[in-house]
C-alpha positions as CSV (number, residue, x, y, z in Angstrom):
1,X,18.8,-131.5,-43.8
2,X,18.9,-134.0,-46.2
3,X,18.9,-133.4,-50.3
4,X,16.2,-136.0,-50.9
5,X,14.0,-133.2,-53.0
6,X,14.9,-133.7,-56.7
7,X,14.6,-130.6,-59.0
8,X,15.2,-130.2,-62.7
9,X,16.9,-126.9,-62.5
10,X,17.7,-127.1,-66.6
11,X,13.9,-127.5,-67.0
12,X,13.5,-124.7,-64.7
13,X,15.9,-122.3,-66.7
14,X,14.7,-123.1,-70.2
15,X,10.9,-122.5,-69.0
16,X,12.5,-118.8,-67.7
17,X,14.2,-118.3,-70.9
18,X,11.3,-119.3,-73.0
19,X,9.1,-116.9,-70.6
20,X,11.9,-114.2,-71.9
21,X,14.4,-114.0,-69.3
22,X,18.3,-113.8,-70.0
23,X,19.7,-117.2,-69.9
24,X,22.3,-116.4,-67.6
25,X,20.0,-114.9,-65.3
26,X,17.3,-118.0,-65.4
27,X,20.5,-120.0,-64.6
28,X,21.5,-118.0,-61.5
29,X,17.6,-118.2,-60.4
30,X,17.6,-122.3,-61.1
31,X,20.6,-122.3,-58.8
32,X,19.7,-119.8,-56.5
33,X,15.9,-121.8,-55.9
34,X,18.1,-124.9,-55.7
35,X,20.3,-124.1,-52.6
36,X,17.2,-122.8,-51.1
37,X,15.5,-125.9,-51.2
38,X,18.2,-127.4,-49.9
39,X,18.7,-125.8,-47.3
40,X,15.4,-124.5,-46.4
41,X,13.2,-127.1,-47.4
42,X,12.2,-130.3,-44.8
43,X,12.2,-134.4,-46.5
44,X,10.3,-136.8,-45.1
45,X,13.5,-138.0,-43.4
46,X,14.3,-134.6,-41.5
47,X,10.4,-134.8,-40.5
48,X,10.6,-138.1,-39.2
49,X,14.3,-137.3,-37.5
50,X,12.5,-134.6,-35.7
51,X,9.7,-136.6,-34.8
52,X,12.1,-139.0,-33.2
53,X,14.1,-136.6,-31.6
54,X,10.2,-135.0,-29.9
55,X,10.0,-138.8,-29.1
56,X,12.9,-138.7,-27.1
57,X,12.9,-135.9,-25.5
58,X,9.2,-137.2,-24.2
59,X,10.7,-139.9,-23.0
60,X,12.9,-138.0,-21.0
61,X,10.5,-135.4,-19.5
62,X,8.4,-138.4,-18.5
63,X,11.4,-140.1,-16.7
64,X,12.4,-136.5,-14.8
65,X,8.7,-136.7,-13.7
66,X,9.3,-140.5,-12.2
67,X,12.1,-138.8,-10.5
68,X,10.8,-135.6,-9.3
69,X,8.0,-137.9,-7.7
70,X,10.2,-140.2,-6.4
71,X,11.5,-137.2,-4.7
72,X,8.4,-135.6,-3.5
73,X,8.1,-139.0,-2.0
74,X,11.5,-139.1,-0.1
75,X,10.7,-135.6,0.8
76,X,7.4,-136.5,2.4
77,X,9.0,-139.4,4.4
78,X,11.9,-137.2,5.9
79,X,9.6,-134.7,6.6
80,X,7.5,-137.3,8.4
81,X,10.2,-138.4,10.4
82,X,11.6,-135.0,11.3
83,X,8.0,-134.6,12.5
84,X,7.9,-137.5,14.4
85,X,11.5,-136.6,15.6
86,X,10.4,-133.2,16.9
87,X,7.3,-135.0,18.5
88,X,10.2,-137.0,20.7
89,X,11.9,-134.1,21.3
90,X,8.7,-132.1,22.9
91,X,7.7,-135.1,25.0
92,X,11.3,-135.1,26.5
93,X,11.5,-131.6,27.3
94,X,8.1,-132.0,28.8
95,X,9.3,-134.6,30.7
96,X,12.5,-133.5,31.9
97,X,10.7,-129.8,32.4
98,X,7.9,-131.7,34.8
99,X,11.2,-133.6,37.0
100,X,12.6,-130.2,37.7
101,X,9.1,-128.6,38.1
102,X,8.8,-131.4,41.0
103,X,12.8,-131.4,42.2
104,X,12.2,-127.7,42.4
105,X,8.9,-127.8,44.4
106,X,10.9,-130.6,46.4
107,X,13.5,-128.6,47.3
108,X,11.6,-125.5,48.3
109,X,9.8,-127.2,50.5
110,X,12.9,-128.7,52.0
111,X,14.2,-125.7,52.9
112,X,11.0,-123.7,53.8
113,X,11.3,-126.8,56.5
114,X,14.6,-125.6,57.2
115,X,14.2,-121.8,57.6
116,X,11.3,-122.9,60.0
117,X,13.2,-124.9,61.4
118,X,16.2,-122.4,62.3
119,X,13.6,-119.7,63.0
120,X,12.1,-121.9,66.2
121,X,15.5,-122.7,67.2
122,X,16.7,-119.0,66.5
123,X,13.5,-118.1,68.9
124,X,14.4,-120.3,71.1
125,X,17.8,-119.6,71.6
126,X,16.5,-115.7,72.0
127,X,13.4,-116.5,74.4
128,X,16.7,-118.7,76.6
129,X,18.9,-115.7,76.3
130,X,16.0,-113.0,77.8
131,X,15.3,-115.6,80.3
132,X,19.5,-116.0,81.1
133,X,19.9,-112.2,81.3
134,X,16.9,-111.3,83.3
């Protein structure tokens, strides 16, 4: 802090010693109540330094707020596109779920023909066989 306050500590002293105190004791209190106002004691310059430095400091918590914002915002986009991404992702597992739902119904059906198939022939064969070996 800054030693802008002027005081008379001689006046100070003499108005102790005329009030009856030891002069060497109103001396020690004259310096004593001068260190402190120096260093206890605020100017007008440490005020406005600390106003200032409030100012700045303002200043800065306002431009942290622009950036958490600006943040918010880019968080709000990705998540937007991660939702939209996810959306993709669904539709083409739907999609490719729904081929192999059909590929599957496909081939079952293939091969009940099959199995029917073999089982007429198989009966066939047998009914040909008991004919044969009557």
């Amino acid at each position: 802090m800054g030693q802008a306050i002027a005081i008379d500590t001689l006046a100070y002293a003499k108005k102790l010693i005329q009030a009856g105190m030891p002069q060497q004791q109103a001396e020690v209190q004259a310096q004593v109540l001068r260190e402190i106002i120096d260093t206890n004691l605020a100017t007008k310059r440490d005020i406005a330094e600390v106003k200032a430095d409030i100012e700045r400091v303002k200043a800065d918590i306002e431009r942290v707020k622009a950036d958490i914002e600006r943040v918010k915002a880019d968080i709000e986009k990705v998540r937007a596109e991660l939702k939209a991404d996810i959306e993709r992702v669904k539709a083409d597992i739907a999609k490719v779920k729904a081929e192999l739902e059909l590929k599957i119904e496909r081939t079952k059906a293939e091969l009940i023909k099959w199995i029917m198939g073999m089982l007429i022939a198989q009966s066939a064969v047998i009914v040909g066989l008991m004919q044969i070996l009557k």
